[in-house]
N, C-alpha and C positions, 0 to 999 in steps of 0.2 A: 239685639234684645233692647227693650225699650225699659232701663236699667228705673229710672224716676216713676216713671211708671207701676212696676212690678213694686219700688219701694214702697211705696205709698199705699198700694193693696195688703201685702207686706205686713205693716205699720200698723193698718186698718184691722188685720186679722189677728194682732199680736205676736205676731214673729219675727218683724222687723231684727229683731236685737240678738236671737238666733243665730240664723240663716244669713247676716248681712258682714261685710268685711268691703274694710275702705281700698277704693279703687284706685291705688298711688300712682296710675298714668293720669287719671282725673284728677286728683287732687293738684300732682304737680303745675297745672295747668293755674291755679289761681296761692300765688303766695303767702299772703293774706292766712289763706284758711290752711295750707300746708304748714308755715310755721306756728300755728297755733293748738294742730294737736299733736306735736312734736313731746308737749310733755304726758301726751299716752300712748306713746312709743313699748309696746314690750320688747324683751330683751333680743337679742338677732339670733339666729339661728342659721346655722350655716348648711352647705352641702359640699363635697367632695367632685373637685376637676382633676380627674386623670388628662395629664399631658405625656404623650410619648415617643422617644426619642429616634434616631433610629433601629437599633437596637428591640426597641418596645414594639414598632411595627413591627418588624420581622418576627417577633416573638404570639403577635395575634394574627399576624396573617391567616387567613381561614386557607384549611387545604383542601375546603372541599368544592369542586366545580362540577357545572352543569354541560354535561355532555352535548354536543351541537344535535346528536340523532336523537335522543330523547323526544319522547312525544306527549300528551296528555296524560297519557297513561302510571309510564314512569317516575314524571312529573309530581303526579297526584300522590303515587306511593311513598315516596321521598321526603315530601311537606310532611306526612302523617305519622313517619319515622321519627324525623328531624324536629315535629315543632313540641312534644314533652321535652325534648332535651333540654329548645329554648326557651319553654319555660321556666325551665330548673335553672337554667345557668340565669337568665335574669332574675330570680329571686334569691340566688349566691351572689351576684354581684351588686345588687339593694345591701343584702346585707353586709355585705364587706364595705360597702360605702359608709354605711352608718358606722359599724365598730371603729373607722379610721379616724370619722369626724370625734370620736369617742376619745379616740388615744392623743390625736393631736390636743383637742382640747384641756385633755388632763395634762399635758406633758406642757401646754405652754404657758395655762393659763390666763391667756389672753387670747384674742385670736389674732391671725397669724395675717402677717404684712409682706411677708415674701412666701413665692410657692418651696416645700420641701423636692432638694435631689434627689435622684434614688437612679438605680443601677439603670432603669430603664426609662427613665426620663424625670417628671417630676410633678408632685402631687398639690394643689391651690385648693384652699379654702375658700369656700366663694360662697357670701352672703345672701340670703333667701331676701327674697322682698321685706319691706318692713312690716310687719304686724299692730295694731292697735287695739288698746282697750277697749272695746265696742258701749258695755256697760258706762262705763264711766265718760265718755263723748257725751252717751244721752244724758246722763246727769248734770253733767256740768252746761250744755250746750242747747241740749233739746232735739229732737228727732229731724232739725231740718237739715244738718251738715249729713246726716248718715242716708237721708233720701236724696241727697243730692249729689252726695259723693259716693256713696255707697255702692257694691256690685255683689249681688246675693251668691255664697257658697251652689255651687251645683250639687256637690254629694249630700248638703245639707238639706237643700230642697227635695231630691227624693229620697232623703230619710223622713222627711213631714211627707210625703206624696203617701207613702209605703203604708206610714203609721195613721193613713188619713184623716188627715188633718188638713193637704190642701190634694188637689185631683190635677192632674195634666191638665182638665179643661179650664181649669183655677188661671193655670201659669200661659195658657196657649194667645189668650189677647198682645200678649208683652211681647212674644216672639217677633219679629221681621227678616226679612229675607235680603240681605247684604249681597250673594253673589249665590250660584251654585255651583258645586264642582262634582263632577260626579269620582267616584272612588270605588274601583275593584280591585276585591282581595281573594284568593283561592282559602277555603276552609273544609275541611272535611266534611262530610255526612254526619258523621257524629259531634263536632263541633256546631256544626248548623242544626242539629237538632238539640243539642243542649243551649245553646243560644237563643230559639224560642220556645222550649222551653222553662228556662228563664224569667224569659218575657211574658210568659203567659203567666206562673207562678207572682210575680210581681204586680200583675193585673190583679189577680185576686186579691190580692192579702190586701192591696190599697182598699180594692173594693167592699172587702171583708170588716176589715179596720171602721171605714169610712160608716159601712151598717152599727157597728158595734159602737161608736160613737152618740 
């Protein structure tokens, strides 16, 4: 993604300051301008590292395996069993991750310089990237550290896609093509059909929006 680029349209279109969030593998690259918006640094935000012990594996070991006869068939039915559950369970284990970061941080007060023990191994607080005042950069600075350093939010860009305000065809100049890899995943019928689906609802409303504008 042709990141200077995209700012600069960006910028042009009055969204720059939205949509845009400092790139701290870029930044770190030039000192200078990294120590300098150090004082709009907001506050750290942490996420939770499960560490597990021995004990802790043996306690998540999965018990369930995949039969050597099993064919497409079986396969297919299995995935379609299996993947609500794993949804469910990844959305109890988000939020258990949060409530912890919740409890640690009320209980210490500060954040936390060693990982906590626990019966099955032991739990690290572990600091999210740095955040910055995006607002206030431009104020103080002017819009050329945030096109230059800057790498636009993706959820934020099709939240303006959606709300048309800019179109796929807006953002498609900026794209490049770094490597290809190709990637298959087995999904249900009904998963593939709610997937474009989806896709197609998200066509319109842009398209919609974009009229209504």
């Amino acid at each position: 993604m042709d990141y200077i680029g995209l700012n600069e349209y960006l910028y042009d279109v009055g969204l720059l300051l939205q949509v845009t969030e400092i790139d701290n593998k870029a930044i770190k690259t030039n000192e200078l301008y990294h120590d300098m918006i150090q004082d709009f640094r907001l506050p750290e935000t942490f996420y939770v590292k499960p560490n597990f012990n021995k004990a802790g594996k043996e306690l998540i070991k999965s018990k369930f395996e995949i039969p050597d006869h099993w064919g497409i068939n079986e396969a297919a039915q299995h995935i379609g069993q299996l993947k609500p559950r794993a949804k469910e369970l990844a959305q109890q284990y988000e939020g258990l991750k949060s409530k912890l970061v919740h409890l640690i941080e009320k209980d210490q007060q500060k954040s936390i310089k060693q990982p906590i023990s626990h019966k099955y191994g032991s739990i690290s607080l572990v600091a999210n990237q740095p955040k910055y005042d995006i607002s206030a950069i431009y104020d103080y600075l002017g819009e050329w550290l945030l096109i230059e350093y800057g790498k636009p939010n993706s959820k934020l860009l099709e939240h303006y896609i959606l709300n048309g305000m800019l179109s796929e065809r807006d953002i498609e100049p900026f794209k490049t093509v770094k490597d290809i890899r190709l990637d298959f995943s087995v999904m249900t019928l009904e998963d593939e059909e709610k997937f474009l689906t989806m896709k197609d609802i998200k066509k319109q409303i842009s398209a919609a929006n974009r009229v209504g504008a």
